[in-house]
C-alpha positions in Angstrom: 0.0 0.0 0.0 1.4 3.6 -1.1 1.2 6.1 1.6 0.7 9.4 0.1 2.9 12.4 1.4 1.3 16.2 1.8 3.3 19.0 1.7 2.1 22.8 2.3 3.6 25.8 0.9 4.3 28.0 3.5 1.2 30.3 3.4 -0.9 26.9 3.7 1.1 26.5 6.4 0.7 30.2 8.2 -2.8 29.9 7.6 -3.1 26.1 9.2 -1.0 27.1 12.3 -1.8 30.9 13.0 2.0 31.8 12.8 2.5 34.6 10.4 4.6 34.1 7.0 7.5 36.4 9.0 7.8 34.2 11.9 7.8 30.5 10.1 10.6 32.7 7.5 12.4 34.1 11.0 12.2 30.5 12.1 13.7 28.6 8.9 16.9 31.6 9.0 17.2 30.6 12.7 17.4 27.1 12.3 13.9 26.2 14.5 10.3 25.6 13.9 8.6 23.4 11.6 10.6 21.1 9.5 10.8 22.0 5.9 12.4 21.1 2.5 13.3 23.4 -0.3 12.6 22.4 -4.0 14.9 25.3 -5.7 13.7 28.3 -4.3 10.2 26.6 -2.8 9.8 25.9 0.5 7.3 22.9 1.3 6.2 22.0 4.7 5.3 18.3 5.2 1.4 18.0 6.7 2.4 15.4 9.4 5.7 17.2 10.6 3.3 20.4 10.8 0.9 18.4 13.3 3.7 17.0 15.4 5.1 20.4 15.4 1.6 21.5 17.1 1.0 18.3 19.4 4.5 18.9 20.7 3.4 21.8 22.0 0.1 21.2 23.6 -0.6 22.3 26.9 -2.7 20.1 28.5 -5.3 22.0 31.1 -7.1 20.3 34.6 -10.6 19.6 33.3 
């Protein structure tokens, strides 16, 4: 069975997360964030490292 790979370009991704287009750019310069890959000048952001990026970073609240 194939599993099929999704990758966001980075505006999908600002819009998915919240973070602004400055901050996930900031974040790539600085070496921290999302994980990302760069097809000549495009920069692709794979849909599951985006969601581990956000459950990594879950606060958990008393219910």
């Amino acid at each position: 069975m194939e599993t099929k790979v999704r990758y966001l370009t980075e505006k999908e991704t600002s819009r998915l997360t919240g973070m602004a287009l400055s901050t996930l750019r900031n974040n790539r310069h600085l070496g921290r964030g999302i994980p990302y890959c760069k097809v000549g000048r495009s920069v692709r952001y794979c849909w599951q490292d985006i969601i581990d990026y956000m459950e990594q970073r879950k606060i958990q609240t008393e219910n």
